[in-house]
PAZAPA-4460 file (N, C-alpha, C; in steps of 0.05 Angstrom, whole numbers, plus 32768, in hexadecimal, padded with zeros to 4 digits):
% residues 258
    n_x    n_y    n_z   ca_x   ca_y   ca_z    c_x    c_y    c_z   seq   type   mol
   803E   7E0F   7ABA   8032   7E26   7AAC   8048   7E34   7A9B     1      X     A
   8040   7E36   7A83   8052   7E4B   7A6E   8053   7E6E   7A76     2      X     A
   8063   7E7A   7A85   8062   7E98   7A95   8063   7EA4   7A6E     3      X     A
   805B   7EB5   7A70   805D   7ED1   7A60   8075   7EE4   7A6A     4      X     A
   807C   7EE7   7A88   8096   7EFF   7A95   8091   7EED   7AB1     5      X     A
   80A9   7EF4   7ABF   80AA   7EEF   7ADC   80B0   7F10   7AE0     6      X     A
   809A   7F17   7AF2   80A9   7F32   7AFC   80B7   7F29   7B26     7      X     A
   80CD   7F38   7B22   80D7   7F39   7B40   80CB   7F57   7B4D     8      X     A
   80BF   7F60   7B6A   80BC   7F69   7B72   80D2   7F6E   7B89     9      X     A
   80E3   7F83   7B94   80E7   7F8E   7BA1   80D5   7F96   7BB8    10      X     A
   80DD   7F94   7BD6   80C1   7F9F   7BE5   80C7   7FBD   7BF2    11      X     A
   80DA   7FBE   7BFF   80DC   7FD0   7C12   80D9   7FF2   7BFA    12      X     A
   80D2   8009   7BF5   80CE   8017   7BE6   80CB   8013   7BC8    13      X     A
   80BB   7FF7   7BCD   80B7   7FF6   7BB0   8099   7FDF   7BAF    14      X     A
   8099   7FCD   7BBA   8078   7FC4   7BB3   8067   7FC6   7BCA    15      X     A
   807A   7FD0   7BE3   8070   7FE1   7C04   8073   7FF2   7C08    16      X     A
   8058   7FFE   7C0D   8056   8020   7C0E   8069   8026   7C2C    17      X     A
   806B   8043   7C2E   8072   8050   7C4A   8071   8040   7C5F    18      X     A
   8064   802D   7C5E   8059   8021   7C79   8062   8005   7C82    19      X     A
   8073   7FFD   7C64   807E   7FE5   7C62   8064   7FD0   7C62    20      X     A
   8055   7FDF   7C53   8031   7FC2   7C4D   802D   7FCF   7C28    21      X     A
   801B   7FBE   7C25   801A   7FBB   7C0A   7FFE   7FCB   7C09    22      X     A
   7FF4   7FDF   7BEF   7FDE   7FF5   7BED   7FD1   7FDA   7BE1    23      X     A
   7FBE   7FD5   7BE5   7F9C   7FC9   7BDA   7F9F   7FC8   7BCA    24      X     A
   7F9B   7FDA   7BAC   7F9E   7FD6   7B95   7FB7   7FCD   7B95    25      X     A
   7FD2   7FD0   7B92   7FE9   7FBF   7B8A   7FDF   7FA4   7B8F    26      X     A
   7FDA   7F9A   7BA8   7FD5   7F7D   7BAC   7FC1   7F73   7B99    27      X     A
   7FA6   7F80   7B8F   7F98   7F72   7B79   7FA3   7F78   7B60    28      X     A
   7FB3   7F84   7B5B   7FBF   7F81   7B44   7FDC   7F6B   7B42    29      X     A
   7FE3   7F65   7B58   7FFF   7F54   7B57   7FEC   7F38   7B57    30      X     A
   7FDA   7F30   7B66   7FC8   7F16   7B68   7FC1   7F13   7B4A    31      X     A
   7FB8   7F2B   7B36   7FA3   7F26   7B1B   7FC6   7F1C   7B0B    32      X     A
   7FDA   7F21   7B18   7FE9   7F18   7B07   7FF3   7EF7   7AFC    33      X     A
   7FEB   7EE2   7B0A   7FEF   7ECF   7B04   7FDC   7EC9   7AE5    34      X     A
   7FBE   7ED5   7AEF   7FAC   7ECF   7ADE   7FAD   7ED8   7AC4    35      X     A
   7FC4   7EE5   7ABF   7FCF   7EF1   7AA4   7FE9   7EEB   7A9D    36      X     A
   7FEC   7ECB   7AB0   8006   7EBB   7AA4   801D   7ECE   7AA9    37      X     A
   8025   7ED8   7ABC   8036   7EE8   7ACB   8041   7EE8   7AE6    38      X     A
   8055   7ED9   7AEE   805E   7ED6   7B06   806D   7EE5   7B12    39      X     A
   8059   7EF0   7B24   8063   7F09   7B40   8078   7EF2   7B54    40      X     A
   809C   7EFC   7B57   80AB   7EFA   7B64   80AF   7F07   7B79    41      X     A
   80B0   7F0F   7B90   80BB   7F1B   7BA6   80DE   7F15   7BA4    42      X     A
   80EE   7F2F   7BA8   810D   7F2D   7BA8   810E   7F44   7BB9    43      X     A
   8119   7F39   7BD1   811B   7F4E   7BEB   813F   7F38   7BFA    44      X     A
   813A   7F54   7C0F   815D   7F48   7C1A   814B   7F45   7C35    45      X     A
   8129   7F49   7C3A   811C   7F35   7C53   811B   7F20   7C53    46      X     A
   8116   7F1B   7C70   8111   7EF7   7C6B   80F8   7EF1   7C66    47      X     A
   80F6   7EDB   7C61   80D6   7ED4   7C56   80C1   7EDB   7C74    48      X     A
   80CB   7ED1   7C8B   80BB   7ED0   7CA1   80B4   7EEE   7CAD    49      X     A
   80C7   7F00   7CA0   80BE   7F23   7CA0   80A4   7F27   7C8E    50      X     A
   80A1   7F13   7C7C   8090   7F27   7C6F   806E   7F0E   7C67    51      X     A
   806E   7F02   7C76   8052   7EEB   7C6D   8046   7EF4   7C68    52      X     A
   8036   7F0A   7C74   8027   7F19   7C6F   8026   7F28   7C55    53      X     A
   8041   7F2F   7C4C   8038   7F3A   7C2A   8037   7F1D   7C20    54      X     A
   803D   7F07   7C1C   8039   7EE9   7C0D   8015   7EEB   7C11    55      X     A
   800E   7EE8   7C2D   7FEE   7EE6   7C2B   7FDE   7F01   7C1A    56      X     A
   7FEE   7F0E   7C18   7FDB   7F2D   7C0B   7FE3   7F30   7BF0    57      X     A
   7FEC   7F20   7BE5   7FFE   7F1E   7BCE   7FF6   7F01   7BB0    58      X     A
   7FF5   7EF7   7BC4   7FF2   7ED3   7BBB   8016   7EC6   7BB3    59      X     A
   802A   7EDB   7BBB   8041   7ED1   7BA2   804B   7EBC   7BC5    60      X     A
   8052   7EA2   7BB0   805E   7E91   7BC0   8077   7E87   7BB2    61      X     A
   808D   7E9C   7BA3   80A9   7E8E   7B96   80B1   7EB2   7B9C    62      X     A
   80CD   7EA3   7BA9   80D8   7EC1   7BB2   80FE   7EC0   7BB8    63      X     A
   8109   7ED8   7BAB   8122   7EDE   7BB7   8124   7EEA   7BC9    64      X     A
   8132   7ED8   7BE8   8130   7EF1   7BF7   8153   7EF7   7C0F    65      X     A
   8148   7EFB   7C19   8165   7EFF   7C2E   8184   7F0E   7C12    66      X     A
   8179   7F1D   7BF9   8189   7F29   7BED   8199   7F08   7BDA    67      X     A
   8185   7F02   7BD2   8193   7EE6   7BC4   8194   7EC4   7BD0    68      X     A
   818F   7ED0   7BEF   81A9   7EAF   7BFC   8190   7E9F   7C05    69      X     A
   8177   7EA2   7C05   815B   7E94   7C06   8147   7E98   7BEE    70      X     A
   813E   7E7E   7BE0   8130   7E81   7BC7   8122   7E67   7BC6    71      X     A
   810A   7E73   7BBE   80F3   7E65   7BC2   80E8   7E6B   7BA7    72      X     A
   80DA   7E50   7B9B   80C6   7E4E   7B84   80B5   7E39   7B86    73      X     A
   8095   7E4E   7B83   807F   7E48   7B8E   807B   7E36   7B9F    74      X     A
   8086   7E3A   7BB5   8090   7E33   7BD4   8095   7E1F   7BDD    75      X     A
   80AE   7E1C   7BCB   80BD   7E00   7BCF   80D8   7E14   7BD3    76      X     A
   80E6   7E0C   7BDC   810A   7E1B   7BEB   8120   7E0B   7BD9    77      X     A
   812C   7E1A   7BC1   813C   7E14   7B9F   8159   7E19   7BB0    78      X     A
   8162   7E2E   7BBF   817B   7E31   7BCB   817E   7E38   7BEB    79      X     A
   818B   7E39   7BEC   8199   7E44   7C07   81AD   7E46   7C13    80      X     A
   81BF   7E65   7C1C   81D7   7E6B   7C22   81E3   7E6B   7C39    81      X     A
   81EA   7E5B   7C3D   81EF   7E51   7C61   8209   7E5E   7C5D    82      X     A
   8211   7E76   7C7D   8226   7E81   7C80   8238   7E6A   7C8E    83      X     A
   8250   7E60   7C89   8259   7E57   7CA0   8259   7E63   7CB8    84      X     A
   8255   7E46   7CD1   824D   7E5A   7CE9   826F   7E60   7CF7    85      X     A
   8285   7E5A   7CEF   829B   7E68   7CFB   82A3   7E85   7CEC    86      X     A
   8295   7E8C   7CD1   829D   7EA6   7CC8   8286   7EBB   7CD8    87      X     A
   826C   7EB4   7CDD   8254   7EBF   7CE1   8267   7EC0   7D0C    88      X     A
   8271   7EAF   7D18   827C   7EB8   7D2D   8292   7ECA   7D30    89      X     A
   829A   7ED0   7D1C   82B5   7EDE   7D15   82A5   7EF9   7D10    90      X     A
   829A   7EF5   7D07   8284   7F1A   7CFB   8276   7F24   7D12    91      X     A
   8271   7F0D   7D26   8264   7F1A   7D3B   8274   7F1C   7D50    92      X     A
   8290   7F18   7D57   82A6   7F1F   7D62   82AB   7F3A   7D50    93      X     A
   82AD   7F40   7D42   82B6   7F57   7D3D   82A0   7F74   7D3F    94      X     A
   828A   7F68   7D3E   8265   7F74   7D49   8278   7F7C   7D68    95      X     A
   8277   7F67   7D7E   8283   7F6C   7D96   8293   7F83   7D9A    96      X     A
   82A2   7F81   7D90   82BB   7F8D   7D95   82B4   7FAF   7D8E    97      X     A
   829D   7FB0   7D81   829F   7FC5   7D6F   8283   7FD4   7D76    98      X     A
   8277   7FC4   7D8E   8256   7FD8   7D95   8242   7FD1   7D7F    99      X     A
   824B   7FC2   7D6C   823B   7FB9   7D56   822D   7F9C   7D66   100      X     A
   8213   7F9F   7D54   8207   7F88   7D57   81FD   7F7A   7D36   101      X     A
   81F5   7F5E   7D48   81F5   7F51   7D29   81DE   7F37   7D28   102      X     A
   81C7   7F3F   7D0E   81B0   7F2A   7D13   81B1   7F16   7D00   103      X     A
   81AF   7F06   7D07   81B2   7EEA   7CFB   819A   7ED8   7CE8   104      X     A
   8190   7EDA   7CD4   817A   7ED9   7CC3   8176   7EC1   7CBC   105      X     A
   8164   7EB3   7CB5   8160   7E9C   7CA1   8149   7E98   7C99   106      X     A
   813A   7E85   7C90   8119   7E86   7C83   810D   7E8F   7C9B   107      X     A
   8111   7E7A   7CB4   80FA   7E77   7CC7   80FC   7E8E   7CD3   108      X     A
   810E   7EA4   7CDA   810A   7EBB   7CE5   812C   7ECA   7CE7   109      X     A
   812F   7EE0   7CFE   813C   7EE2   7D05   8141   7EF3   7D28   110      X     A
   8164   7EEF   7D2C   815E   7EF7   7D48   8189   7F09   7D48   111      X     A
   818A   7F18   7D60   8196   7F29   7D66   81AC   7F1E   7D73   112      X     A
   81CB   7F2E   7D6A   81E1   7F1E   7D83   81D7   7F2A   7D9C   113      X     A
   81CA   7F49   7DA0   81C8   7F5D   7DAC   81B4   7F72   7DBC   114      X     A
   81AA   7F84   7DBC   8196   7F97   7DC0   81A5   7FA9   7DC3   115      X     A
   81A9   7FC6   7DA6   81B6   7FDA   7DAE   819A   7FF1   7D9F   116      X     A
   81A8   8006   7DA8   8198   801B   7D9E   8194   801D   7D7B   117      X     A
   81AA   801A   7D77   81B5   8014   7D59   81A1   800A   7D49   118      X     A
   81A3   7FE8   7D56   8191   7FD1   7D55   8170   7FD9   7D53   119      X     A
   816D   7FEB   7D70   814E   7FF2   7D69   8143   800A   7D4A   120      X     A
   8151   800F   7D4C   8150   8029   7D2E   8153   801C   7D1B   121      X     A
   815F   8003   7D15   8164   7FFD   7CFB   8145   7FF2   7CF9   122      X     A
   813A   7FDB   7D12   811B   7FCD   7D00   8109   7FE5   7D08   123      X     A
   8106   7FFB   7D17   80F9   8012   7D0E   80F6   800F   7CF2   124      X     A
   8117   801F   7CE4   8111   8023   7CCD   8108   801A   7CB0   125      X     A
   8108   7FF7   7CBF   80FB   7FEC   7CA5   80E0   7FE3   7CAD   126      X     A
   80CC   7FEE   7CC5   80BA   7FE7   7CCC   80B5   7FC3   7CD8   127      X     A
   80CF   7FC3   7CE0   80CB   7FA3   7CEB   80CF   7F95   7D03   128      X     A
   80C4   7F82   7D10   80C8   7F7D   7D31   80DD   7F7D   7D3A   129      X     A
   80EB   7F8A   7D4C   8106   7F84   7D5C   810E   7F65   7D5F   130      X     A
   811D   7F5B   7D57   8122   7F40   7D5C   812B   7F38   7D79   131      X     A
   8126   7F19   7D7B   8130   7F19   7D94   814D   7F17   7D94   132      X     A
   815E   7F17   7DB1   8175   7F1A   7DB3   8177   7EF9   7DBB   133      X     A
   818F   7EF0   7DAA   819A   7ED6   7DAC   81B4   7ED0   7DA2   134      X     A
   81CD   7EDC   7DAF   81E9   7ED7   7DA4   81F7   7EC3   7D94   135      X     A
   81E4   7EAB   7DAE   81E6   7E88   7D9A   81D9   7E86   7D7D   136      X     A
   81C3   7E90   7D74   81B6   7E89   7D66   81C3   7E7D   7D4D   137      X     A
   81DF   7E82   7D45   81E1   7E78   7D2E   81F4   7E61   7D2E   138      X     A
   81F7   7E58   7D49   8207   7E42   7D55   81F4   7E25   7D54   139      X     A
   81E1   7E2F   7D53   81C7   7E15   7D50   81AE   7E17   7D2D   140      X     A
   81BB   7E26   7D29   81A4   7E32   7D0F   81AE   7E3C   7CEE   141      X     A
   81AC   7E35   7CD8   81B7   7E39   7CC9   81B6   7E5E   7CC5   142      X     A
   81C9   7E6D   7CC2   81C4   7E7F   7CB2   81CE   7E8F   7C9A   143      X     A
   81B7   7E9A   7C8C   81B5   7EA7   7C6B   81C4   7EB9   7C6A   144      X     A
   81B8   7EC6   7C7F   81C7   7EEA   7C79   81C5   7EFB   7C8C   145      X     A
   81D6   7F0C   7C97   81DE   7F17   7CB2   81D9   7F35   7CA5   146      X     A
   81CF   7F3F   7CB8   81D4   7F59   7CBA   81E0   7F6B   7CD1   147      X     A
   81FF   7F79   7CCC   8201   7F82   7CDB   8200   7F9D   7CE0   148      X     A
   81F5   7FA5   7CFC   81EA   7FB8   7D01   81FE   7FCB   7D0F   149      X     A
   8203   7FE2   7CFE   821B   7FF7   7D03   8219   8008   7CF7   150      X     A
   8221   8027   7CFC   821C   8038   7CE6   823C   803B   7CDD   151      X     A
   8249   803B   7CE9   825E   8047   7CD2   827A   8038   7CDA   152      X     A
   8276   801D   7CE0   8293   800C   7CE1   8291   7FF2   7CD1   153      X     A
   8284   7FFF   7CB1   8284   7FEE   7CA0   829D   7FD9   7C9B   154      X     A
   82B0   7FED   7C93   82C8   7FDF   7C8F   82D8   7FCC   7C95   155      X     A
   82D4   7FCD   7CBC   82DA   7FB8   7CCE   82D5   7F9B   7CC5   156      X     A
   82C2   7FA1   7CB4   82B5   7F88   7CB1   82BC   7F80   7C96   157      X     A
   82B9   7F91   7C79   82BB   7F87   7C62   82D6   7F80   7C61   158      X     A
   82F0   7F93   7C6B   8307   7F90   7C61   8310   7F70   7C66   159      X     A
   8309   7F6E   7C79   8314   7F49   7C81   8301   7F39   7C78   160      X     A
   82F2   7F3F   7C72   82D6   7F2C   7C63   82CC   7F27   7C4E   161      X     A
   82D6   7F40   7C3F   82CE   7F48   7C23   82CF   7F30   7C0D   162      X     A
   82E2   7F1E   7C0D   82E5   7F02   7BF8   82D4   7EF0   7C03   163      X     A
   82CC   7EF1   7C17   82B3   7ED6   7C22   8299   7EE8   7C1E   164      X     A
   8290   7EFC   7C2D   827B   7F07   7C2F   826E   7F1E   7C19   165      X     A
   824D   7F24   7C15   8251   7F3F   7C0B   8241   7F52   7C1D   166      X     A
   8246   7F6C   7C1B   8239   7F85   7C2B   822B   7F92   7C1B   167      X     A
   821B   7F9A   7C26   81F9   7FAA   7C1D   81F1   7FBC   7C30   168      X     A
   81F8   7FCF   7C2B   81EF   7FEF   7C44   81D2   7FF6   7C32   169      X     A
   81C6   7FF5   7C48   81AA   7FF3   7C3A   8197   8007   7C4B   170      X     A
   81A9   800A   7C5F   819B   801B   7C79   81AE   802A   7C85   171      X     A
   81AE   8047   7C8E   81BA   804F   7CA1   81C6   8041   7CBC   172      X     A
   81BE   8030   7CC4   81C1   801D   7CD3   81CD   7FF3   7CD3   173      X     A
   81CF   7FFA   7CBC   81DB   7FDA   7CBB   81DF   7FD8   7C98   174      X     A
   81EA   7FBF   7CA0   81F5   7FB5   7C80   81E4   7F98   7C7A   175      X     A
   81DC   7F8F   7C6A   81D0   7F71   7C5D   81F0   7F66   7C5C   176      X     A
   81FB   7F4B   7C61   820D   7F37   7C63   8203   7F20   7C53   177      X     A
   820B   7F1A   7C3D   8205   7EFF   7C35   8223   7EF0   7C2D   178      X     A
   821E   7ED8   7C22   8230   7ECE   7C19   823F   7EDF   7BFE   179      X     A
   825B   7EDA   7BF4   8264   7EE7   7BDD   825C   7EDB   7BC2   180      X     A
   8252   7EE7   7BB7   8248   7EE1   7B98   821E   7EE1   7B9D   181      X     A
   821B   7EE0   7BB5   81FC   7EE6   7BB7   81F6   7EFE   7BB4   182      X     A
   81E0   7EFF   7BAB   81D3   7F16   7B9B   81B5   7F13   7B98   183      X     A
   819F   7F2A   7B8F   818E   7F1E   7B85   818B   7F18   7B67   184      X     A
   81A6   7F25   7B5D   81A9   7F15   7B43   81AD   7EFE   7B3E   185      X     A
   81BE   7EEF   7B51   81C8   7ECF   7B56   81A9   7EC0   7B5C   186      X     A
   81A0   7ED0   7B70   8181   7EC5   7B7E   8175   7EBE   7B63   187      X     A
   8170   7ED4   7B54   8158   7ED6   7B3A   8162   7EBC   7B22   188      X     A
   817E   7EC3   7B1C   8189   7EA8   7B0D   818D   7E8F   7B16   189      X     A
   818C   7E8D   7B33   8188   7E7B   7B37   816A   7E63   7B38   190      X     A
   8155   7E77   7B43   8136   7E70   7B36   8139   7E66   7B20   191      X     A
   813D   7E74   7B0B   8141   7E7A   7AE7   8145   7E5D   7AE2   192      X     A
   815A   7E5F   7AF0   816D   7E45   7ADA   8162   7E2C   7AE9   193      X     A
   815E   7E23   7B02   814E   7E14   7B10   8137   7E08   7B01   194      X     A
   8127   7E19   7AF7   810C   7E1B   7AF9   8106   7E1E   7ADE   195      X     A
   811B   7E1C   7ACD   8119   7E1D   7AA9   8106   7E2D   7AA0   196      X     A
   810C   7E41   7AAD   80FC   7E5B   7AAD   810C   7E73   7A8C   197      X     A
   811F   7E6A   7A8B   812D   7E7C   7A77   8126   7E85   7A67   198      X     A
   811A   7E7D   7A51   8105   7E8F   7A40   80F7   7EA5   7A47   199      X     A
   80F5   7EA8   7A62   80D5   7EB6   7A66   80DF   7ED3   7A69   200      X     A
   80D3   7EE4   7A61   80E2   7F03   7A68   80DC   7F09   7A85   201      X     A
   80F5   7F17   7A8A   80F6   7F26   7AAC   80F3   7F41   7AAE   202      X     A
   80E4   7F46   7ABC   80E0   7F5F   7AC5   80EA   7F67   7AEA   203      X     A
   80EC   7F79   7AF2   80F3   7F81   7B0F   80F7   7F94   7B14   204      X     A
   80E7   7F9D   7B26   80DE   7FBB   7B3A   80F7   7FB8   7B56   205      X     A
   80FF   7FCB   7B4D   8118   7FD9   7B6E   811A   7FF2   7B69   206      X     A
   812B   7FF8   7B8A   8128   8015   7B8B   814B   8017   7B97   207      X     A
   8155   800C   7BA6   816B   800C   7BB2   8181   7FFB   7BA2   208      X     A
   8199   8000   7BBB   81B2   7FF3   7BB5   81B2   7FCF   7BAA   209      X     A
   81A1   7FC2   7BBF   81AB   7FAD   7BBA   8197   7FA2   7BA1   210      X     A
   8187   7FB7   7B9A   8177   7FAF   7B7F   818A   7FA8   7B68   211      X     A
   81A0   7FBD   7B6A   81A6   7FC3   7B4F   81B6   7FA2   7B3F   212      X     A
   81BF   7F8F   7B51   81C7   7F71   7B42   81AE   7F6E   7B37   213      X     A
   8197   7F6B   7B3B   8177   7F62   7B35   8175   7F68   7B19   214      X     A
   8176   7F91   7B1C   8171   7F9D   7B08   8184   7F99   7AF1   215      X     A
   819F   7F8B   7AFA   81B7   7F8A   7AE4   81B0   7F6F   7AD3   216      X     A
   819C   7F5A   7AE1   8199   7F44   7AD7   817B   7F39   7ABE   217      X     A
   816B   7F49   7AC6   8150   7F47   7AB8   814F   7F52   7A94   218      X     A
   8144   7F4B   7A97   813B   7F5F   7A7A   812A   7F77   7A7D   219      X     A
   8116   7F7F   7A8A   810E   7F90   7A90   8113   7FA8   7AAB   220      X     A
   8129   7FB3   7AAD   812A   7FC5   7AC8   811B   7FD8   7ACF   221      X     A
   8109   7FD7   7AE8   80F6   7FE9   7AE8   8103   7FFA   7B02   222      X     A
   8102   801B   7B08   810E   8021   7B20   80F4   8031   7B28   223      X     A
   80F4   802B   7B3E   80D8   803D   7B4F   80E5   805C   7B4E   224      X     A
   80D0   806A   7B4C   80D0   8091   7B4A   80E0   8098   7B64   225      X     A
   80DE   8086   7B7A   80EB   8094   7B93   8108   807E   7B94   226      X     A
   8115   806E   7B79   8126   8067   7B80   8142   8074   7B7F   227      X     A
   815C   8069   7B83   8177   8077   7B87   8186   807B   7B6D   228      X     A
   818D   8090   7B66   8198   8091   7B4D   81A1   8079   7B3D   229      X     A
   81B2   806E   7B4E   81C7   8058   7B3E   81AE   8045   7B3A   230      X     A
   8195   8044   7B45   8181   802D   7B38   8174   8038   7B20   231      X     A
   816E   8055   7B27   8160   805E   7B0A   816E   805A   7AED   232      X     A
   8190   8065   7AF5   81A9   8062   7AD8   81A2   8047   7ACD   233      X     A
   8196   8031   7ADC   8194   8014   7AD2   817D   8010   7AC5   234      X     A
   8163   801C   7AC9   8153   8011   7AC5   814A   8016   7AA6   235      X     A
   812F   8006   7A9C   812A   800D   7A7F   8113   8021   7A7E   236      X     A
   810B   8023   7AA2   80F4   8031   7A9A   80EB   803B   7ABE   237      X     A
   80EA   805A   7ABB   80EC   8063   7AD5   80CF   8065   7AE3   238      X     A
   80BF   8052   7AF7   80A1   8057   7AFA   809E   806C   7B14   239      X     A
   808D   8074   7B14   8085   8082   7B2F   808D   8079   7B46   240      X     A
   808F   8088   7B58   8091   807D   7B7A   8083   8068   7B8C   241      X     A
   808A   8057   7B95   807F   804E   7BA3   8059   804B   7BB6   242      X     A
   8063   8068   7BBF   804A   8075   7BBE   8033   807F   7BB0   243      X     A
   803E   807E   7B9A   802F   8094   7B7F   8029   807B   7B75   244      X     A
   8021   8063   7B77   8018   8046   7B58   802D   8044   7B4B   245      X     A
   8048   8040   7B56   805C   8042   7B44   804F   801F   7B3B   246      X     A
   8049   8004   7B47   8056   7FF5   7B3E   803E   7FEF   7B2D   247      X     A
   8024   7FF7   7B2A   8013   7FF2   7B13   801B   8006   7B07   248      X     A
   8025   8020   7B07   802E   8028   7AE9   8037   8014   7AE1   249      X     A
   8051   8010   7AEC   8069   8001   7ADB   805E   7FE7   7AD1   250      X     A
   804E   7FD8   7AE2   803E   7FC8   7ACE   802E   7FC4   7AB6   251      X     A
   8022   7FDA   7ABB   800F   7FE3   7AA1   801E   7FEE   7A8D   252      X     A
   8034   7FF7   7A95   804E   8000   7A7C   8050   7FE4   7A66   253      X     A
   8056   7FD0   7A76   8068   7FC3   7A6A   804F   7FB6   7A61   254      X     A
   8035   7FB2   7A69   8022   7FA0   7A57   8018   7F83   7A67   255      X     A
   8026   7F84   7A8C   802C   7F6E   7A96   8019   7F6E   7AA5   256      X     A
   8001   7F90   7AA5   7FEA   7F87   7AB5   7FD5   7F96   7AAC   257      X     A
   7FB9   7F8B   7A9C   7FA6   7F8D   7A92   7F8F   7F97   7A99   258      X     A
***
C-alpha cells in the first residue's frame, strides 16, 4: 500500500486517557485511519504484552515499543535489543545493594528482581499489573529493556553504565534502561528505512521525556496540551490535552483525519 503519512502515537498521556484506556471516539478515529491511506504507529517505552488490549481497540498492528529496543511492522518483529545478560546482572547487583529493584522486559511480558514498596507505586502509577517476582528471569530469557525501580540513586547506575546503556526517568519511581543509541527515534528510523517507507511524511503525538528523540525525528511534531515544556519547545504544533480530544484535534489539524 502507497501511505499518504505514518503517524506514531505515544500512549501513556497522550492517546490514553487518565485511566491508561483509550476514549471511544479516539479509537474510531485511529481505526478510520488506514481507510484514508494513513498508518497509525504505536511508539511507547511498554511492552507490547502491556498493552493488547489497545492493539484490539485500535486495529494498529506495527509498533515501537520498549522506548526503541522492540519494533514491529504490521506484526511481523523488524528488530530487537537484547541486553547482555552479564551487564543486565551487574545492574541488578547494584539494584541489591542499593534497596532498588529491577524488572526485566521483553515482547512476551515482564517480571521483577523483587517486591518493594517502591516497586508497588511505580505500576500503580502507570495503571499496570504488579509483575511477578523472578530474580532469574533474565538468566533464561532475552531482555529489551529494564527498568529500574528507585527514586533517587539514579547515578549509581548511569555513572558506570552510561557508554553501554541509556536512562529515561519517566516516573517518580524508576528509570526506562535500554541499550545505548536506542531511542524511539532509532525505533522509528529503523521501521523507515526497513520498510522503504521514506518518502512518506511523519507525523507524532508525545507528551514526555522520552518522546522528545521521536519528536526530533519526524516531520511533523505534535505535543499534547498536558505535555512537558521541553516537548512543547519541539513541536510544530501544540494540540489539546489528552483529555480534552487533543489527538483528533491534532489530526484534523494536519488534514490526516476526515
Amino acid at each position: 500500500m502507497a501511505y499518504r503519512a505514518l503517524v506514531f502515537f505515544d500512549l501513556d498521556a497522550t492517546l490514553m486517557n487518565a485511566q491508561s484506556r483509550i476514549d471511544l471516539d479516539v479509537q474510531v478515529a485511529v481505526r478510520s485511519l488506514r481507510a484514508q491511506n494513513v498508518l497509525p504507529i504505536i511508539s511507547t517505552g511498554r511492552s507490547p504484552s502491556e498493552v493488547l488490549n489497545i492493539f484490539l481497540q485500535t486495529g494498529i498492528n506495527s509498533f515501537v515499543s520498549l522506548n526503541g529496543a522492540y519494533v514491529v511492522y504490521n506484526g511481523q518483529p523488524i528488530y530487537q535489543g537484547n541486553i547482555d545478560q552479564t551487564l543486565v546482572g551487574k545492574i541488578t547487583t547494584i539494584a541489591e545493594e542499593h534497596g532498588d529493584a529491577v524488572a526485566y522486559y521483553n515482547d512476551k511480558g515482564y517480571r521483577v528482581s523483587r517486591m518493594t514498596d517502591t516497586v508497588k507505586k511505580q505500576y500503580q502509577y502507570v495503571n499496570a499489573p504488579e509483575p511477578e517476582v523472578d530474580p532469574n528471569f533474565y538468566k533464561s530469557n532475552p531482555v529489551y529493556m529494564l527498568l529500574i525501580i528507585t527514586k533517587d540513586n539514579d547515578k549509581r547506575y548511569i555513572y558506570p553504565y552510561g557508554e553501554q546503556l541509556t536512562f529515561y526517568r519517566n516516573s517518580p519511581y524508576s528509570m526506562d534502561t535500554i541499550l545505548k543509541g536506542e531511542s524511539k527515534q532509532f525505533g522509528i528510523n529503523t521501521l523507515i528505512k526497513k520498510m522503504g517507507l521514506e518518502d512518506v511524511p511523519t507525523y507524532a503525538f508525545g507528551d514526555g521525556t522520552n518522546d522528545i528523540p521521536m519528536l526530533n525525528t519526524v516531520d511533523h511534531p505534535i505535543a499534547m496540551g498536558n505535555g512537558i515544556t521541553a516537548v512543547k519547545d519541539r513541536a510544530e504544533y501544540i494540540t489539546a490535552k489528552n483529555t480534552e480530544g487533543g489527538i483528533i484535534q491534532g489530526l484534523r489539524h494536519f488534514n490526516l483525519l476526515r
